[in-house]
C-alpha positions as CSV (number, residue, x, y, z in Angstrom):
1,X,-152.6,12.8,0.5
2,X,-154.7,10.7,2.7
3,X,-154.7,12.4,6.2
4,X,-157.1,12.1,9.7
5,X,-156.7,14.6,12.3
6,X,-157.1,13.2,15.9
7,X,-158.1,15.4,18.7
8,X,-158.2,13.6,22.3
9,X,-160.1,15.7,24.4
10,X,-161.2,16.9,28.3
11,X,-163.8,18.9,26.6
12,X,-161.6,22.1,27.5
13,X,-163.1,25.7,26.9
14,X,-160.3,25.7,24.1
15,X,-161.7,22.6,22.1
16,X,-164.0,25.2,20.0
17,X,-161.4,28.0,19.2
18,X,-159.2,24.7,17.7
19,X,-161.7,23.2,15.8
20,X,-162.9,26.6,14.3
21,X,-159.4,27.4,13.4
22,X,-159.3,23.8,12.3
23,X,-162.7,23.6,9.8
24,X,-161.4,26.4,6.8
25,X,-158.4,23.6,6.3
26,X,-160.2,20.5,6.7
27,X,-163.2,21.6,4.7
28,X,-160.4,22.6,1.9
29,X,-158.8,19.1,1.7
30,X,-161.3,17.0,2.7
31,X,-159.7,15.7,5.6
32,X,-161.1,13.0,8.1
33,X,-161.4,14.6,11.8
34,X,-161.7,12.8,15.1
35,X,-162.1,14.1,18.0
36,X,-161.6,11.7,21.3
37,X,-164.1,12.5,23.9
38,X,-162.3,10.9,27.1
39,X,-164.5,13.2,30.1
40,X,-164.8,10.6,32.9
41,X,-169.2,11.8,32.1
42,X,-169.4,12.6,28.5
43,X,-172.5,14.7,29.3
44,X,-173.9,16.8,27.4
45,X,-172.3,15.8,24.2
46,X,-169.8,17.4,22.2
47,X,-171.2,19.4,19.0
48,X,-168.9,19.1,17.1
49,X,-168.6,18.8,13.3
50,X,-166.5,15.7,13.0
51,X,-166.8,11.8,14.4
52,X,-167.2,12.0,18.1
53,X,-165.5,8.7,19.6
54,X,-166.2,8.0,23.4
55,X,-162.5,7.7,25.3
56,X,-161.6,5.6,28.0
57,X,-161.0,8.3,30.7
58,X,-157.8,6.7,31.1
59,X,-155.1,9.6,29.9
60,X,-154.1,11.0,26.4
61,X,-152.5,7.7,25.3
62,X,-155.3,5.6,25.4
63,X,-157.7,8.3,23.6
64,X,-155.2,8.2,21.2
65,X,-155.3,4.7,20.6
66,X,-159.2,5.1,20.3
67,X,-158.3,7.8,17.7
68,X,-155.7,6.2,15.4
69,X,-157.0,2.7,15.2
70,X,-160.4,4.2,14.0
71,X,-158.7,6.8,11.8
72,X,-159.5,5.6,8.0
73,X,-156.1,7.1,6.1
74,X,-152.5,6.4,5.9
75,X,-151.4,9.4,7.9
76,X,-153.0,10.2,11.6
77,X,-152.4,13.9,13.0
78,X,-152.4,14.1,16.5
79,X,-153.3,17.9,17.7
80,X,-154.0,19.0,21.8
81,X,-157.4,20.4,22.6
82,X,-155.0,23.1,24.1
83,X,-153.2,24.5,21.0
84,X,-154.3,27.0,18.0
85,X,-153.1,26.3,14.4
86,X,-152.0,28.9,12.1
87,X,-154.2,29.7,9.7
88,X,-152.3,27.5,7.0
89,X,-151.8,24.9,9.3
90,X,-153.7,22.3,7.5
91,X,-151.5,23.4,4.0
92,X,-148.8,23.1,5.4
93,X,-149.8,19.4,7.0
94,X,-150.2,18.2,3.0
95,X,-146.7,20.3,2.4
96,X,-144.8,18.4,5.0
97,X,-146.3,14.8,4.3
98,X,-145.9,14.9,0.9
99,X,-141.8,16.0,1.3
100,X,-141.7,13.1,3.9
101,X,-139.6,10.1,2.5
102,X,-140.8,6.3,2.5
103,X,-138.6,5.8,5.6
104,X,-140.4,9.1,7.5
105,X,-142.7,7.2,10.1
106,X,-143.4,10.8,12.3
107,X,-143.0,14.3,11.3
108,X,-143.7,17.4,14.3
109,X,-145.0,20.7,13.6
110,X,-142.8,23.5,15.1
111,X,-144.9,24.8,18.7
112,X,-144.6,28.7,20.1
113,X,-145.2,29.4,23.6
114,X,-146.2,33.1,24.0
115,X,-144.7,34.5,26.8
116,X,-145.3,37.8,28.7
117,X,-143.5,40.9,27.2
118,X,-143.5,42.8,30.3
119,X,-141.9,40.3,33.2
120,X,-139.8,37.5,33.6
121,X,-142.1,34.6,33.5
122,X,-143.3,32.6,36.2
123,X,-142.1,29.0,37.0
124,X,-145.1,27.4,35.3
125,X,-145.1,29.4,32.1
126,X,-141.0,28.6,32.1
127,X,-142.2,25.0,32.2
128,X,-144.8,25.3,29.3
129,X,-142.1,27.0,27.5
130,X,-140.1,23.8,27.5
131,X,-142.6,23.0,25.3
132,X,-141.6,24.4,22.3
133,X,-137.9,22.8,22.2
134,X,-139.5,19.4,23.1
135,X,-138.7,16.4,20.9
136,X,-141.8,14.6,19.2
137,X,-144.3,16.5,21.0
138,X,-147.3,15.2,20.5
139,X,-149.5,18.4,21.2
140,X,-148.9,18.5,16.8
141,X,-147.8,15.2,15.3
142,X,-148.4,13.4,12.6
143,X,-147.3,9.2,12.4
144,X,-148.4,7.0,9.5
145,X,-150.4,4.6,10.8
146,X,-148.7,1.7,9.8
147,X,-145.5,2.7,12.2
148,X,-148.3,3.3,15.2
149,X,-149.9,-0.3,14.6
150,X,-146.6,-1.6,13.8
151,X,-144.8,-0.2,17.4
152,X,-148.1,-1.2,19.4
153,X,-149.5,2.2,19.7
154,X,-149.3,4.3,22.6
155,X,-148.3,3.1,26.2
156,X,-151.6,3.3,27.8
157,X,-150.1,2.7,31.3
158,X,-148.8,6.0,31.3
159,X,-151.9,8.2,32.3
160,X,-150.4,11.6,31.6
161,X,-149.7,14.3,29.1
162,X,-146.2,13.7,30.0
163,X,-143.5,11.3,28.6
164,X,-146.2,8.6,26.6
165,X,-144.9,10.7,23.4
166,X,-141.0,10.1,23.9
167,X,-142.0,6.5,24.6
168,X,-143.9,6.0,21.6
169,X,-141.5,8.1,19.2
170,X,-138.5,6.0,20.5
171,X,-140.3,2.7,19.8
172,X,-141.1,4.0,16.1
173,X,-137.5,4.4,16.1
174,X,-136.5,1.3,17.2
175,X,-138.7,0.0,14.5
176,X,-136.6,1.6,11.5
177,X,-138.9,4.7,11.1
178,X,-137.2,8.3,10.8
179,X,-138.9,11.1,12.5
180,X,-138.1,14.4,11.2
181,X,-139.8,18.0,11.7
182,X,-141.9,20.0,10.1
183,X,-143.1,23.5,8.9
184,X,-146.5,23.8,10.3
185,X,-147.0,25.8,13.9
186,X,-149.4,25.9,16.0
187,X,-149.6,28.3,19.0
188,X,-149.6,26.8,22.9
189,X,-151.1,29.1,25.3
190,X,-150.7,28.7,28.9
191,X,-153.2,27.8,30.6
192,X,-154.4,29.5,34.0
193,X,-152.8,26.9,36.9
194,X,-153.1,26.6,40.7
195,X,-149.7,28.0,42.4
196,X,-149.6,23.9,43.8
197,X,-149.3,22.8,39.4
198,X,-145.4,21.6,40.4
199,X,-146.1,19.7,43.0
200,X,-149.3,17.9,41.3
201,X,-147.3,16.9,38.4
202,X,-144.6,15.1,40.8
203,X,-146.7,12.3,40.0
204,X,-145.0,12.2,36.7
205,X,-142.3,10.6,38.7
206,X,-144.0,7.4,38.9
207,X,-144.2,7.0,35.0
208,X,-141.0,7.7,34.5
209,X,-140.0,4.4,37.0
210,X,-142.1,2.7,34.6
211,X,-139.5,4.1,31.3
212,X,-136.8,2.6,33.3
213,X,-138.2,-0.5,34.2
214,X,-138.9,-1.0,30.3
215,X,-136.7,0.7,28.7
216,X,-133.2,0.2,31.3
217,X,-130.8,2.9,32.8
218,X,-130.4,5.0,29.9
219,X,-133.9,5.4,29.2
220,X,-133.8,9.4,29.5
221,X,-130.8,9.6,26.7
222,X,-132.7,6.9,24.6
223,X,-136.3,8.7,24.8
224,X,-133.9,11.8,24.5
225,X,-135.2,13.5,27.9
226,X,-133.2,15.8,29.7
227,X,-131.6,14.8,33.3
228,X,-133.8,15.6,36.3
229,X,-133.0,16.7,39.6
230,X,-134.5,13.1,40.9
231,X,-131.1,12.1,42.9
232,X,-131.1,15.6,44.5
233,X,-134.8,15.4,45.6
234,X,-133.8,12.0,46.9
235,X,-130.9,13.1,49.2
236,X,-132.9,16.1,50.3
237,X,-135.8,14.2,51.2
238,X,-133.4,11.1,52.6
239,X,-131.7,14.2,55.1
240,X,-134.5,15.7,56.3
241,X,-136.0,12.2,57.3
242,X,-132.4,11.5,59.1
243,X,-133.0,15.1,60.5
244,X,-136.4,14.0,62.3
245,X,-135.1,10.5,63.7
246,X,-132.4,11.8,64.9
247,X,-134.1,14.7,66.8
248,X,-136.4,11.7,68.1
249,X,-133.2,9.4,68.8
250,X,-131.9,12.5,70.9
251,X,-128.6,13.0,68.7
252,X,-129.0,16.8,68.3
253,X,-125.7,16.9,67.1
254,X,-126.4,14.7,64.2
255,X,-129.9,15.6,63.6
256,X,-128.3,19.5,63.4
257,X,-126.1,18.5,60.4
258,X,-129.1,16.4,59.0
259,X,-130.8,19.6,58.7
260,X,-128.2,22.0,57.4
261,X,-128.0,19.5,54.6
262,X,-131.8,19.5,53.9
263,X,-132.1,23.6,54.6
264,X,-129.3,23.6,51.9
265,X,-130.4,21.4,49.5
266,X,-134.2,22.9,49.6
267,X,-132.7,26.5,49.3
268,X,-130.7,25.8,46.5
269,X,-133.6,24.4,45.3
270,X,-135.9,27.4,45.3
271,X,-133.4,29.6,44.5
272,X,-132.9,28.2,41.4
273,X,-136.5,28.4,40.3
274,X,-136.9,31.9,41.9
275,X,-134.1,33.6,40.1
276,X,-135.3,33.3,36.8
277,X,-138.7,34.1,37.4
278,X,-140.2,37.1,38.5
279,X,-139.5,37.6,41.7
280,X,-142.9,39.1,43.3
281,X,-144.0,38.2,46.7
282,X,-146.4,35.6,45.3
283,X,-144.4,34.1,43.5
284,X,-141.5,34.3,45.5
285,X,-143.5,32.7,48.4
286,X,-145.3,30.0,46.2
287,X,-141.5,28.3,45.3
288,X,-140.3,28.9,48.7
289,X,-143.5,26.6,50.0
290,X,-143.8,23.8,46.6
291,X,-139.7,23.7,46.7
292,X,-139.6,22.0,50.4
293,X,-143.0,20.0,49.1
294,X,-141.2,19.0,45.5
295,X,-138.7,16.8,47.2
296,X,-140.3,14.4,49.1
297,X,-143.2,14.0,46.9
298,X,-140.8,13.5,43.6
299,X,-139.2,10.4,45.6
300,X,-143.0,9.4,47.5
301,X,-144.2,9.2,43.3
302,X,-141.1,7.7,41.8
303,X,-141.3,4.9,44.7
304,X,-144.6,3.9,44.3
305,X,-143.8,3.4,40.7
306,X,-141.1,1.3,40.9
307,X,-142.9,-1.4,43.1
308,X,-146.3,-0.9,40.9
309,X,-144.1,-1.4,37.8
310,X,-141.3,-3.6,39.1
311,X,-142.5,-6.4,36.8
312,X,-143.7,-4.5,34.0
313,X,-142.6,-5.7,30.4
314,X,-142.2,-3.3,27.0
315,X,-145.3,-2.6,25.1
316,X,-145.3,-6.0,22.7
317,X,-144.8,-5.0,18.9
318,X,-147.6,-6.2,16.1
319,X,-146.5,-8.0,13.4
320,X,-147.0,-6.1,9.8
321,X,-149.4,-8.4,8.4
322,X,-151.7,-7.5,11.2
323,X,-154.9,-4.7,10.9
324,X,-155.6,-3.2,14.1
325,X,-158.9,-1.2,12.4
C-alpha cells in the first residue's frame, strides 16, 4: 500500500513530539512524509527528517494543496501538527486502507480529547472536545488522491482550521466517493488559549457565508454541521443597536424594552456556556464579558462575508484525465 503522510504546519512546539511518534511507523513501511511549512518567515528551517515544502501562509487548505499535489502515492494522509498518534498508528493506517473498498474515496481515524479528571471543563476545552465527534476531521484523514484532484482539492478561500474539511469531504461525496471511518487514533491535546479564543474564532462566521453562498440554504445539513446560534446573535445584536438609537431618539420607553430583550438574550447566552463548565470566578467572568462581545461580532464577521463572497462560485471540478502533479 502506497501511502504519503502530509503534515501542514505553523511550526508549533508540538511538530517534534508528532513526527517522533510518527518515524518508528514510517521507517517500518516505508512511507513518504511531507511536511507543509506555511510560517508567514520560514526561518530558521525546519529539521525535520522528511520533504520540507514551503506553504503559502494562506491557511491549512492551501498547505494542503501544496502537500497532496506533491505527494507521490495513491493515498495522502493528512495529520495536524497538533495531534499525537498511537504508537500503532501507522499499522493501523495500512489496516484501514487496505479494508477500504474501490468506491472508499476518505477514511478518518477515531480522535480523543483528554479532558480534566478533576473539574468540569472550561468552555474552550468543551469546544475542542467537539472534536472528537466531528465528521471528516481532517486533523487524521486519509483521501486517495485521485478523489482530491478529482473534487478540485481543498477550498483555499477558507483560511481557517475550521469548516474547509466538511467542504471538501461533501464535494468528494458529490463526486460518488464513500467516506467511511477508521480504527487508527490519535490523541488531540488542548492547547493553552487566551480567555478572548471565542471571540477570535467569530471570524469563522465569514467562511461559513461563503458555504452558503456556494453550497445554498442547506449547506450546514449537506456539509453535515450542526445548527449555530447565528439567528440568536443576530437578534441580540439587532436589539441592543435598537436599544442605543432609541435612547439617542429619546424613546426611553422603547429603548427600555430594546434592552430587556438584549440583557435577556446575552444572559441566556452566558448562562448556557457557564453552566456546564466550571464555574470559578475566572471563568465565570471570562463568559459573562466574550458572551455580550460573541454577538455582535458573529453578525459584524458573517456580514462582511456575505458581501466579500456574494459572487463567489463552487470550487470547479477537474476532469479525471487530468494530473495535477
Amino acid at each position: 500500500m502506497s501511502v504519503t503522510v502530509v503534515v501542514p504546519t505553523l511550526g508549533r512546539p508540538s511538530l517534534r513530539t508528532l513526527l517522533g511518534a510518527l518515524a518508528p511507523g514510517i521507517a517500518r513501511h516505508g512511507l513518504e512524509l511531507i511536511v507543509v511549512d506555511d510560517r508567514p518567515a520560514a526561518v530558521p528551517p525546519l529539521e525535520v527528517d522528511g520533504t520540507v515544502l514551503p506553504g503559502p501562509a494562506r491557511g491549512p487548505a492551501a498547505a494542503r494543496n501544496v502537500g497532496w499535489r506533491a505527494a507521490k502515492h495513491d493515498w495522502v494522509a493528512f495529520l495536524d501538527d497538533d495531534v499525537l498518534p498511537d504508537p500503532d498508528w501507522a499499522d493501523r493506517l495500512l489496516d484501514d486502507l487496505a479494508e477500504a473498498g474501490e468506491h472508499v474515496g476518505g477514511l478518518q481515524g477515531r480522535l480523543r480529547v483528554p479532558l480534566p479528571g478533576d473539574r468540569r471543563p472550561t468552555d474552550w476545552e468543551r469546544v475542542t472536545a467537539g472534536l472528537a465527534d466531528g465528521a471528516w476531521i481532517t486533523a487524521d484523514m486519509a483521501y486517495r488522491r485521485d478523489a482530491l484532484a478529482g473534487c478540485g482539492g481543498f477550498d483555499e478561500r477558507l483560511p481557517r482550521a475550521f469548516r474547509e474539511d466538511a467542504d471538501l469531504a461533501f464535494r468528494v461525496r458529490r463526486d460518488g466517493w464513500e467516506l467511511r471511518r477508521g480504527r487508527r487514533q490519535v490523541t488531540h491535546p488542548v492547547r493553552p488559549e487566551s480567555p478572548w479564543v471565542s471571540v477570535r474564532t467569530q471570524r469563522g462566521n465569514a467562511d461559513d457565508a461563503l458555504l452558503r453562498r456556494v453550497h445554498g440554504p442547506r449547506w450546514r445539513e449537506l456539509l453535515e454541521v450542526p445548527p449555530g446560534r447565528r439567528p440568536r446573535h443576530v437578534t441580540i445584536t439587532a436589539a441592543g443597536l435598537a436599544a442605543l438609537a432609541l435612547a439617542a431618539a429619546r424613546r426611553p420607553g422603547w429603548a427600555t424594552a430594546a434592552g430587556l430583550i438584549w440583557a435577556a438574550g446575552t444572559a441566556e447566552f452566558a448562562a448556557a456556556r457557564i453552566a456546564p463548565g466550571p464555574r470559578d470566578p475566572r471563568e465565570v467572568g471570562t463568559m459573562l464579558v466574550t458572551s455580550a462581545i460573541i454577538p455582535p461580532a458573529a453578525t459584524l464577521h458573517w456580514l462582511r462575508g456575505w458581501w466579500r463572497w456574494r459572487a463567489a462560485q463552487p470550487v470547479p471540478t477537474v476532469p479525471a484525465e487530468v494530473d495535477c502533479r
